[in-house]
C-alpha positions as CSV (number, residue, x, y, z in Angstrom):
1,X,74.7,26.2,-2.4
2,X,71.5,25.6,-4.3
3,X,72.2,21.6,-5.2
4,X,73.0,21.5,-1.6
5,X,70.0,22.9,-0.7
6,X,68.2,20.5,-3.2
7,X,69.7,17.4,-1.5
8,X,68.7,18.1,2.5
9,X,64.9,18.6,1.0
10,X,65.4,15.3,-0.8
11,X,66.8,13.8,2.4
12,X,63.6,15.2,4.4
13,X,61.2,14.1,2.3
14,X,62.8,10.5,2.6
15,X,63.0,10.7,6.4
16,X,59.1,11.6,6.3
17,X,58.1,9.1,3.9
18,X,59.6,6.2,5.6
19,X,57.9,7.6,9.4
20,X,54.5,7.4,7.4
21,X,55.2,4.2,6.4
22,X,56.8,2.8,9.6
23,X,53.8,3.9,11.0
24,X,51.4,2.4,8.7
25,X,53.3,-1.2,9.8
26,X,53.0,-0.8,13.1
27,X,49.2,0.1,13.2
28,X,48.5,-3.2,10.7
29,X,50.6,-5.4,12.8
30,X,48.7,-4.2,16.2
31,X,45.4,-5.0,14.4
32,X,46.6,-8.4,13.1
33,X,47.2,-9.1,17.0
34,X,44.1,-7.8,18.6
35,X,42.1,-10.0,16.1
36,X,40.7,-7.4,14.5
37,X,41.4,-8.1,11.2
38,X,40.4,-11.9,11.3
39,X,38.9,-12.8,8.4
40,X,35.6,-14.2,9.3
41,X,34.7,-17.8,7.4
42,X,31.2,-18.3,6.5
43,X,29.8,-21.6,8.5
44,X,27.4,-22.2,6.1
45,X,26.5,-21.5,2.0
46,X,25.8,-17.9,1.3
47,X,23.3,-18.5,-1.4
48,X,20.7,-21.2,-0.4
49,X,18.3,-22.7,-3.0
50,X,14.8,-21.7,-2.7
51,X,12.3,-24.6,-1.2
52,X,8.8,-24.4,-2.6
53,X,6.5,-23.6,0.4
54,X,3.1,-25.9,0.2
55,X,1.1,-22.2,-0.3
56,X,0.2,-21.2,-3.8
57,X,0.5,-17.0,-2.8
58,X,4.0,-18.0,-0.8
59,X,5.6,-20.1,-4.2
60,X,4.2,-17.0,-6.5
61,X,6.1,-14.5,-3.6
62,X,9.2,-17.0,-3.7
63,X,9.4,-17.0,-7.8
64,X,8.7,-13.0,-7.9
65,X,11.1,-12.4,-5.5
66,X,13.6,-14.3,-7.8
67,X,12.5,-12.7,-11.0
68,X,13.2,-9.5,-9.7
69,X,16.6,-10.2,-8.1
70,X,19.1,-8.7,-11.1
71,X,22.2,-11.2,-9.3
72,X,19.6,-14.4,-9.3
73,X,18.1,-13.5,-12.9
74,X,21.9,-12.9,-14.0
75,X,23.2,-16.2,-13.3
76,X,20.7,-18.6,-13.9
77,X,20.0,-20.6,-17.1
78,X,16.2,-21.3,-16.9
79,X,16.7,-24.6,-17.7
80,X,18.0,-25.5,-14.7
81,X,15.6,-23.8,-12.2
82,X,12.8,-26.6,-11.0
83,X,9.3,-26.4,-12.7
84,X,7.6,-24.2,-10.1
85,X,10.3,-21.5,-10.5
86,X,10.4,-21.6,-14.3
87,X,7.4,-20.5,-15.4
88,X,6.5,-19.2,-18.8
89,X,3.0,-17.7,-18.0
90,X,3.3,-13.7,-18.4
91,X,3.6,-11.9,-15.4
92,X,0.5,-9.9,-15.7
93,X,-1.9,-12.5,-18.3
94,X,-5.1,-12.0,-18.2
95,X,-5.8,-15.4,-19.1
96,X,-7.5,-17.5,-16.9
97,X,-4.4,-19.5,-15.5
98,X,-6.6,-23.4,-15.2
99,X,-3.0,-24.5,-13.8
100,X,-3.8,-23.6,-10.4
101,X,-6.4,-26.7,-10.1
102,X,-3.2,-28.6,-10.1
103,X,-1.2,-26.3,-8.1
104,X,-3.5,-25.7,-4.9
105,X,-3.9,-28.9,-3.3
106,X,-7.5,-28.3,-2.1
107,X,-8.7,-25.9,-5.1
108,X,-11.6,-28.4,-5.9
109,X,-12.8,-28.2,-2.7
110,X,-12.9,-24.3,-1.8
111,X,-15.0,-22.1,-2.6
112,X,-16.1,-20.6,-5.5
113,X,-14.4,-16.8,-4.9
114,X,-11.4,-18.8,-4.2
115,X,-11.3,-21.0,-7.4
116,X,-12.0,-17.1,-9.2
117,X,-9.7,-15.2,-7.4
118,X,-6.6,-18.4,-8.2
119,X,-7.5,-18.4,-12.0
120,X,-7.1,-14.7,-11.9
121,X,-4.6,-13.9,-9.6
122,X,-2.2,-12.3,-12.2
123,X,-4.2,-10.1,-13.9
124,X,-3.8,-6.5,-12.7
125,X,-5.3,-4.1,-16.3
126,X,-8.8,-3.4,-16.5
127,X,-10.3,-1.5,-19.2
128,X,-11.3,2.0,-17.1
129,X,-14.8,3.3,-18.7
130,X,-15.4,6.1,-16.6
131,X,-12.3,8.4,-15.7
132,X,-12.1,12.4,-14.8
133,X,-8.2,12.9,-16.3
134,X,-8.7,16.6,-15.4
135,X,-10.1,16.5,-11.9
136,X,-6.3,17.1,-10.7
137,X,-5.1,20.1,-12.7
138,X,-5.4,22.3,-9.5
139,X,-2.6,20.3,-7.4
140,X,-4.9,19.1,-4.5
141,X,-3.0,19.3,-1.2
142,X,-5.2,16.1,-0.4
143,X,-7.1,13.6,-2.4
144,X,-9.9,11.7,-1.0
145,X,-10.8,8.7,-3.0
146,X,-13.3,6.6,-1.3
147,X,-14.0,3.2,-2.5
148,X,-17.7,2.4,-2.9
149,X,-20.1,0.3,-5.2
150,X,-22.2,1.3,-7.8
151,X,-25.5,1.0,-5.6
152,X,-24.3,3.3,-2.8
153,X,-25.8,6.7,-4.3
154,X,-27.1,7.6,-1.0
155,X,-23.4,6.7,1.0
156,X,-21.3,8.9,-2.2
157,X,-24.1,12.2,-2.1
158,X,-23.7,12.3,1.9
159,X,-20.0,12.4,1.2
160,X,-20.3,15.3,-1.1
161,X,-22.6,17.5,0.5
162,X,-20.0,16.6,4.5
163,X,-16.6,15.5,5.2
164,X,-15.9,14.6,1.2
165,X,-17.1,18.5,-0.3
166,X,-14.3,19.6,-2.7
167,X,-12.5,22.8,-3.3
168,X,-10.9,25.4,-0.9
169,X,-11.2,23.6,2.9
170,X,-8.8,25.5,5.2
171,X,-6.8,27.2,2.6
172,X,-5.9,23.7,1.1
173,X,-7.4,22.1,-2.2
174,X,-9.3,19.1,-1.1
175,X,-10.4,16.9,-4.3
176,X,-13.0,13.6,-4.2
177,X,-13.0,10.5,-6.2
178,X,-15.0,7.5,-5.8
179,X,-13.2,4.0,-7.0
180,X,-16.1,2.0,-8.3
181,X,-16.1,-1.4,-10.6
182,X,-18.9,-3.0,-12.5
183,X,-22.1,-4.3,-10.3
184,X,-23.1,-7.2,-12.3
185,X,-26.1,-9.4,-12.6
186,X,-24.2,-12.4,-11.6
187,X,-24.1,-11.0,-8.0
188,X,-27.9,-10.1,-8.8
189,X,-27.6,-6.5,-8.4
190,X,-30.1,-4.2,-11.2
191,X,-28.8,-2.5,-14.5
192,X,-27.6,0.5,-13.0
193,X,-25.6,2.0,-16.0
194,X,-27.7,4.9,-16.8
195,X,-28.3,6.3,-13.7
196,X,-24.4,6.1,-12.9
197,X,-24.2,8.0,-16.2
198,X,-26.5,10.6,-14.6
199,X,-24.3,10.7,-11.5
200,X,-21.0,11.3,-13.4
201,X,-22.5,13.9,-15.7
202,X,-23.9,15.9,-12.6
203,X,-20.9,15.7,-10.3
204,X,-17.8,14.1,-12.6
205,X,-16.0,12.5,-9.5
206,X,-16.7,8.9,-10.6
207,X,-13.8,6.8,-11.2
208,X,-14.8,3.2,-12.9
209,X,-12.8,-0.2,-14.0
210,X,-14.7,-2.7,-16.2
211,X,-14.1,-5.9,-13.0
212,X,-16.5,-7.4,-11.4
213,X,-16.6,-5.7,-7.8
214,X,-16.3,-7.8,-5.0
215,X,-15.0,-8.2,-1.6
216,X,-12.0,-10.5,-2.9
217,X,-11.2,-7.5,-5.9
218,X,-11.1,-4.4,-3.6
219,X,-7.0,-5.4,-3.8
220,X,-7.4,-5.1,-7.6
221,X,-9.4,-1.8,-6.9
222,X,-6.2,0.0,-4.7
223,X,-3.9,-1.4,-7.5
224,X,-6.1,0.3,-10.6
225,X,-6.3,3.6,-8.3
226,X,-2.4,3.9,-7.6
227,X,-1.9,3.2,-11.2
228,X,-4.3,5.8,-11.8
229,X,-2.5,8.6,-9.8
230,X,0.8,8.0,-10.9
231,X,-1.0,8.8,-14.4
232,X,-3.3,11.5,-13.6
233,X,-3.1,12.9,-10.0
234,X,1.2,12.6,-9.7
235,X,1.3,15.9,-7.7
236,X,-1.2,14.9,-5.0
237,X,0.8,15.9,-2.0
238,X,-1.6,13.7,0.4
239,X,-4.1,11.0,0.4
240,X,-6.5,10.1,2.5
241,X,-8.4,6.6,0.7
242,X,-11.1,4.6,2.9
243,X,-14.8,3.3,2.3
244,X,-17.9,5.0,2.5
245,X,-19.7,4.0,5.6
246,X,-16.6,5.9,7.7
247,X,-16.8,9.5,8.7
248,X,-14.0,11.6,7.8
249,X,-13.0,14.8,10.3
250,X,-11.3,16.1,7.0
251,X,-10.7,19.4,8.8
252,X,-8.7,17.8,11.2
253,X,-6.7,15.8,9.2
254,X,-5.4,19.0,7.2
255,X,-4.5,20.9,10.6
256,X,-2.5,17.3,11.2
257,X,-1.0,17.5,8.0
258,X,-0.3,21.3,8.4
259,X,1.9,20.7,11.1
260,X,4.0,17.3,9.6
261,X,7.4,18.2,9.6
262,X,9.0,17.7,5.5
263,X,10.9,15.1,7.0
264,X,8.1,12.7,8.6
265,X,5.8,13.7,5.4
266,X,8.0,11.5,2.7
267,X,6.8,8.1,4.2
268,X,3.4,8.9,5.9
269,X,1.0,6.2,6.4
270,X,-0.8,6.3,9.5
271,X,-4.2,4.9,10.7
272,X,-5.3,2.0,13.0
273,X,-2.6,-0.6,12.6
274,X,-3.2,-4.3,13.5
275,X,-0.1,-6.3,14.6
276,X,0.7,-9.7,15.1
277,X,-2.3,-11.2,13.1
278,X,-2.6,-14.2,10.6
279,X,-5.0,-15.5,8.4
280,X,-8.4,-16.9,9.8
281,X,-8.6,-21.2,9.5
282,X,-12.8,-20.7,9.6
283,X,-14.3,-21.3,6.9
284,X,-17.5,-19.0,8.1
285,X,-15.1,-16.0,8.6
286,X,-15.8,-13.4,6.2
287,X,-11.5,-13.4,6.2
288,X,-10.9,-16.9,6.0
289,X,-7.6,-17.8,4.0
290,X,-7.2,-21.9,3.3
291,X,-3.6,-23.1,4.4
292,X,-3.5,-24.3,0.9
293,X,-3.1,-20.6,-0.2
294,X,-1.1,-18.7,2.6
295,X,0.9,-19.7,5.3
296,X,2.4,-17.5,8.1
297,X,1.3,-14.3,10.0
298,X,0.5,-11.1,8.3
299,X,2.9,-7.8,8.3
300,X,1.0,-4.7,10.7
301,X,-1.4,-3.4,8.3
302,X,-3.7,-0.7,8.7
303,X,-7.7,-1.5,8.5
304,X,-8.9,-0.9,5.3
305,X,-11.9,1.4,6.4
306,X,-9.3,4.6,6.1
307,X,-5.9,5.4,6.1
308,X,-3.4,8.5,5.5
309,X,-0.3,8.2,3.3
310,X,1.7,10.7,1.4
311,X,2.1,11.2,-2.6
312,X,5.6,10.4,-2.8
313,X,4.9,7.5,-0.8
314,X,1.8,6.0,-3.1
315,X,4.1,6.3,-6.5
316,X,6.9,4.0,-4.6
317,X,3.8,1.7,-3.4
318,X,2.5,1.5,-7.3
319,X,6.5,0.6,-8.4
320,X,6.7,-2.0,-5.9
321,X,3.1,-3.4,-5.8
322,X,4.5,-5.8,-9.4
323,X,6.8,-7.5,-7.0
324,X,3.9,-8.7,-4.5
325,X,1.3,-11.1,-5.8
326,X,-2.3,-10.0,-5.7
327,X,-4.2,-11.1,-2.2
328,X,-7.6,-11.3,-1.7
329,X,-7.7,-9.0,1.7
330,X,-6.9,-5.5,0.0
331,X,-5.5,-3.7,3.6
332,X,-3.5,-6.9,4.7
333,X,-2.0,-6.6,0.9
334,X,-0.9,-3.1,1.5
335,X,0.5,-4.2,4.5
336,X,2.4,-7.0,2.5
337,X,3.6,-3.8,-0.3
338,X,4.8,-1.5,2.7
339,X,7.3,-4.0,4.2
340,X,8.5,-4.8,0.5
341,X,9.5,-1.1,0.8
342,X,10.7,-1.7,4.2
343,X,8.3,0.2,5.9
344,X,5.2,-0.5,8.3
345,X,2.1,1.7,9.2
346,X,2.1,4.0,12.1
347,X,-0.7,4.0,14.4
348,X,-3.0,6.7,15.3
349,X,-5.0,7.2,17.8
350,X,-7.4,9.1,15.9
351,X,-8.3,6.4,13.9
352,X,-11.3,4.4,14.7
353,X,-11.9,2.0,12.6
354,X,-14.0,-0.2,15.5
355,X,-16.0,3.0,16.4
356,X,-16.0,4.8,19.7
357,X,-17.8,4.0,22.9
358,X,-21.5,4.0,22.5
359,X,-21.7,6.8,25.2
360,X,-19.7,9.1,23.2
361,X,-21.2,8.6,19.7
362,X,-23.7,11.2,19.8
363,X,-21.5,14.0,21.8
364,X,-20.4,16.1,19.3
365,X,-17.2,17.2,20.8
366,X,-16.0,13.1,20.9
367,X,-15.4,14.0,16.9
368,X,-13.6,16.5,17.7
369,X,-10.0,15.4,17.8
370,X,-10.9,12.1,15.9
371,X,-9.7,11.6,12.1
372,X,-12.3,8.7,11.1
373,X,-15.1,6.7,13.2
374,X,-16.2,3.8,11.4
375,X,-19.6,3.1,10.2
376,X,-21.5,5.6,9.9
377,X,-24.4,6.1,8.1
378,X,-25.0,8.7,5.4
379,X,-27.6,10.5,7.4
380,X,-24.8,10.1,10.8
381,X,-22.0,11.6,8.4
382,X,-23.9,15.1,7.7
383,X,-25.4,15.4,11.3
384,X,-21.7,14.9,12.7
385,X,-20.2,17.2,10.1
386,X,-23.0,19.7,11.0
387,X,-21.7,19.6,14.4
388,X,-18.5,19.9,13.5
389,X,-18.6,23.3,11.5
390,X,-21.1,25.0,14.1
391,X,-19.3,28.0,15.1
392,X,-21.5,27.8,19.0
393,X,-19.6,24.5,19.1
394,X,-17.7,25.0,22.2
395,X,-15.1,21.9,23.2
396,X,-12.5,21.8,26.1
């Protein structure tokens, strides 16, 4: 009874086993007829080999892009890559690279902050001789670091004593930096050391690089400061980094970033994005770019005089800012880093980077809402931020 038992559970099991697999068949089979299944034939190479583009920042793009490709850098004997892909000069020298005279096709001909900027292009460490390691032990909720030169004592003390004061703000701790490098004689401004001494020793917000500050090295300023959180302000949950002719409504950006849901927090960078723009062709632009250096339109970027971004986003800009060459407009260049992550800025509307109607400018309630107004004066930024904590204020 039992071995006949045995055998009518064997014979099920067969029956089911060979449904399943008629089954299976028959669904293939269908497939294979509807064209489904087709297997698709590329109509061209997958891999495609890399054609030097007639821009010195595009090549030095196309070569990093290869050099941190793990299936390029894998399979390639160096030998056989073509001269302007094979290059032996370390990634980050500090050496003035004299090559470029030979690799810009107009080098002798631009101007002098070009010819600097193209020797130097690689070099990203600066010795830092003023820093504040400690200034972050109290986790700051948000960090304002405001870049500024070494003559703007008036712009950095109107900061402190308005929208820049650190401490408790709104139940949040609110912490201030200023990102300064070295004002040197060669762009004839005074020996200033001792009195920026003075200025650290009394407030100890300073933050200085030994490089010669200039317009073309604010990209090298943003670089040294995001290298500088990761290694002393890594729990900064926010940031808020701009220049110091803006005023910040700081009190408004914490009730903005009170409200940010966790999951729009992660990748936060707002402020007043420009789209669809390229480099300028004029040579009396203050942004001109040579074709020689960069060809192509420019990513949406947000204008450098302020922007918002979140902590966790600022460590993942630091990682990937090695795999984008330095370029002389520092917000176009976070542009470039932030769709390297595969991200773009957000635009908002409380950003005014172009200022506000002149009707509105001294009405007290037009600040209101706003986030930053840019310029403003040091003597504008306490007078507004006056305004702003008057308790009669009354806005509708």
């Amino acid at each position: 009874m039992n071995t006949c038992r045995r055998n009518m559970k064997v014979f099920g099991t067969f029956v089911m086993v060979n449904i399943f697999v008629f089954i299976v068949v028959v669904s293939r089979s269908s497939q294979g007829k509807s064209g489904q299944s087709k297997v698709v034939v590329p109509n061209k190479t997958f891999w495609s080999k890399s054609v030097a583009s007639e821009a010195y920042w595009n090549r030095e793009q196309q070569r990093l892009d290869r050099f941190n490709n793990p299936i390029l850098t894998n399979g390639t004997v160096p030998e056989k890559l073509p001269d302007w892909m094979n290059d032996s000069i370390a990634e980050e020298s500090c050496e003035a690279d004299l090559r470029v005279s030979t690799l810009v096709k107009d080098y002798n001909s631009l101007p002098k902050r070009f010819k600097d900027f193209l020797i130097y292009m690689r070099c990203r460490s600066y010795p830092m001789v003023v820093n504040q390691p400690r200034i972050c032990k109290d986790r700051p909720f948000l960090l304002l670091a405001i870049k500024s030169l070494a003559p703007h004592f008036d712009r950095r003390q109107a900061i402190r004593e308005s929208w820049g004061k650190a401490g408790q703000i709104a139940s949040r701790t609110v912490v201030t930096v200023f990102l300064l490098g070295n004002a040197t004689s060669v762009d004839h401004f005074p020996d200033l050391s001792a009195m920026l001494q003075y200025e650290n020793e009394m407030h100890r917000d300073l933050l200085q690089w030994d490089f010669r500050d200039s317009f073309f090295n604010l990209t090298i300023k943003d670089v040294l400061f995001l290298e500088w959180l990761n290694s002393f302000c890594s729990e900064a949950s926010f940031i808020f980094k701009g220049d110091d002719d803006v005023f910040v409504n700081t009190l408004r950006i914490l009730k903005f970033l009170k409200g940010l849901p966790p999951s729009k927090a992660k990748d936060l960078f707002i402020g007043d994005v420009i789209t669809n723009a390229g480099p300028h062709r004029d040579k009396k632009v203050k942004y001109f770019i040579p074709e020689s250096m960069f060809l192509g339109m420019y990513p949406s970027y947000a204008g450098g005089g302020g922007y918002l971004f979140s902590g966790d986003l600022a460590h993942r800009l630091n990682a990937v800012s090695r795999q984008v060459p330095l370029y002389p407009i520092d917000d176009v260049y976070t542009g470039m880093c932030l769709r390297k992550l595969g991200l773009a800025p957000e635009k908002h509307k409380g950003f005014r980077t172009f200022d506000i109607e002149e009707k509105y400018r001294n009405n007290a309630c037009a600040y209101n809402s706003l986030m930053l107004v840019h310029p403003r004066t040091p003597q504008d930024m306490i007078k507004i931020w006056a305004w702003l904590n008057d308790p009669a204020m009354n806005c509708q």
